[in-house]
C-alpha positions, 0 to 999 in steps of 0.5 A: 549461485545467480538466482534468476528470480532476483535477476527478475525482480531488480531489472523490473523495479528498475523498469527495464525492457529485457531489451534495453538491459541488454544492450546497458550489459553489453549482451544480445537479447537472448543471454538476458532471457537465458539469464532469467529462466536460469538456462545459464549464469553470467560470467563473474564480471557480466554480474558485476555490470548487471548490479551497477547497471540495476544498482544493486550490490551484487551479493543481492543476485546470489541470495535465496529465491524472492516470492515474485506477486504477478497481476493475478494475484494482486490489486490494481485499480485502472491496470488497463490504463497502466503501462507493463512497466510501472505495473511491473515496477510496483509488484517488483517493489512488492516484492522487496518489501516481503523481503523486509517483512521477513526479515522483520518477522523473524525478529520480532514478534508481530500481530497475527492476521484478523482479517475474516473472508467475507467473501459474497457479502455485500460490499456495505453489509461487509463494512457493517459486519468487519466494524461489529467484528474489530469492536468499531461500531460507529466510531471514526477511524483516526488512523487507518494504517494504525488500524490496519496493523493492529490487524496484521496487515504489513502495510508498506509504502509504494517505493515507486513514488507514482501516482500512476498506481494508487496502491494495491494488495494481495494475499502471502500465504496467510499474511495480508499485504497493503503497498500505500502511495504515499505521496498522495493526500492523506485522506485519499491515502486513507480511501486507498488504504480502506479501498484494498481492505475490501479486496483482502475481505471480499475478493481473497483469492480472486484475480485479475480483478475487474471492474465488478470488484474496483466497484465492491472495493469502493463501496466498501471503503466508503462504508467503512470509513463513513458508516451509514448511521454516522453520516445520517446523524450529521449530514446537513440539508443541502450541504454547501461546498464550505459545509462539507470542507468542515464536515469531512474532518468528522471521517478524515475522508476527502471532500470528493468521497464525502459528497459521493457518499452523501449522494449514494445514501440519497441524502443529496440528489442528482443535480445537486451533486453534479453542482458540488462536483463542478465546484469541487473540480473548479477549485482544484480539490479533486487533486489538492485537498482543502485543509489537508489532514496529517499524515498518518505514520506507522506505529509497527515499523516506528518501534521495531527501528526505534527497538533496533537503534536501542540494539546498535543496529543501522539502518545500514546495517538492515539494508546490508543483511537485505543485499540491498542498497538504503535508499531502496529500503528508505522507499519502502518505508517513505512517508510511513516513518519520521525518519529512517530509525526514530518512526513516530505518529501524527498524534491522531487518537487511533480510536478503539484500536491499540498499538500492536504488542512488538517486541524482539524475538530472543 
């Protein structure tokens, strides 16, 4: 039968009005809001537009029901900034990428979650204590999505390819998820990735999110990827704008967290703060980070496509048992693989963490 859900979730990641898909369909506004309530189905060859028109083939609307997240549920920094539909088109991502982690799920064996609630602590006592938890001590983080699969996080990229969402996380039952952007700068891709870290661990359950907790997130990540004793042990006195380009490759962070982070541990004062953040934004760093890290790649999916193509199975081939097209799943999976099949690393020595055991599921 049609499924509404599905209907749903391919008119949102197309970012569709209800009234715009009606008139592309040929239909009055009401029939595609009949449509999506499941008060009727359409016709056979009204299906047939709707999956041309949403570019979908059309076996993905007469698949099992999608679990749909809802801004209640998930992460969003500046969501009061952000348009309904691009909000809308993300969660609908979201939603596509569970698809994949199930399918993945049931072939392959894949870490549990390790992630404690820490909810109530504070946000650098959390840091603290998930870095004495997972054995970290002060080390730094090479490779945060290495770090966070090894934890049981399902970490997918943002097939929107925005930089109107920075990335965001929620909770499934009792696998955490984490949606990167990865068109944006490694290090800031890494703040992201350690920012929605702190939701899972303080805020799990809560939502819509607010200011309050956007401001844990942060200090959160800022501590766990530049723990306090760390940072004390190599901050300069009066760091120049050229000291902290060659200090932040000591947490991979950018020039921009760094210098807050020095400000907030009171290691820079006031007025010199605000002089490296002019010169900071004067030269461009704010958006283009000096001396870039690599991007950091996906050992998870790397090996389960690398196990796949070792049992003949395409690409193609997953995107077919998903009913949808490749490049959607290319999207989920961009700037997180070498290629579609192959996977690879940058090479970053993953500190204490190991690859996550993966293996098929016979």
């Amino acid at each position: 039968m049609f499924n509404p859900s599905r209907f749903r979730v391919a008119r949102k990641k197309r970012r569709l009005s209800k009234t715009r898909l009606a008139e592309l369909i040929g239909v009055e506004l009401r029939t595609v809001s009949a449509y999506e309530s499941g008060e009727f189905a359409p016709s056979p060859d009204t299906a047939s537009r709707i999956a041309e028109t949403l570019k979908f083939p059309v076996e993905f609307f007469f698949g099992d029901d999608l679990f749909e997240p809802s801004v209640e549920t998930a992460s969003f920094r500046s969501l009061a900034r952000m348009s309904a539909g691009i909000r809308e088109g993300a969660l609908a991502s979201g939603s596509m990428a569970m698809l994949l982690s199930d399918w993945i799920g049931r072939r392959f064996a894949l870490p549990d979650s390790d992630l404690p609630d820490l909810r109530g602590e504070e946000p650098e006592n959390a840091a603290i204590e998930l870095r004495h938890g997972w054995g970290l001590g002060e080390t730094p983080i090479r490779n945060m999505v290495h770090m966070l699969e090894s934890k049981g996080i399902r970490v997918f990229a943002m097939a929107e390819e925005t930089r109107d969402v920075d990335a965001f996380s929620l909770w499934r039952d009792r696998t955490p998820f984490i949606f990167l952007n990865t068109v944006k700068s490694t290090e800031r891709s890494r703040f992201d990735a350690a920012h929605e870290l702190g939701h899972l661990v303080l805020h799990r359950e809560v939502g819509p999110y607010g200011k309050e907790a956007e401001h844990e997130a942060n200090q959160f990540a800022s501590a766990f990827l530049m723990p306090r004793d760390s940072v004390f042990a190599h901050a300069p006195v009066l760091p120049s704008l050229r000291t902290l380009i060659q200090l932040k490759k000591q947490w991979i962070v950018s020039v921009t967290a760094l210098a807050f982070r020095l400000h907030s541990l009171d290691l820079i004062k006031e007025f010199h703060y605000r002089k490296l953040c002019i010169e900071i934004s004067r030269n461009g760093y704010r958006t283009n980070e000096p001396n870039g890290a690599p991007p950091e790649m996906s050992l998870v999916l790397g090996k389960v496509f690398q196990l796949l193509r070792s049992e003949g199975v395409t690409k193609a081939d997953v995107a077919r048992d998903l009913k949808y097209y490749v490049e959607d799943l290319d999207k989920l999976i961009f700037g997180l693989m070498m290629t579609g099949l192959k996977g690879g690393g940058n090479g970053g020595h993953t500190g204490p963490t190991k690859a996550p055991p993966i293996h098929l599921v016979k």
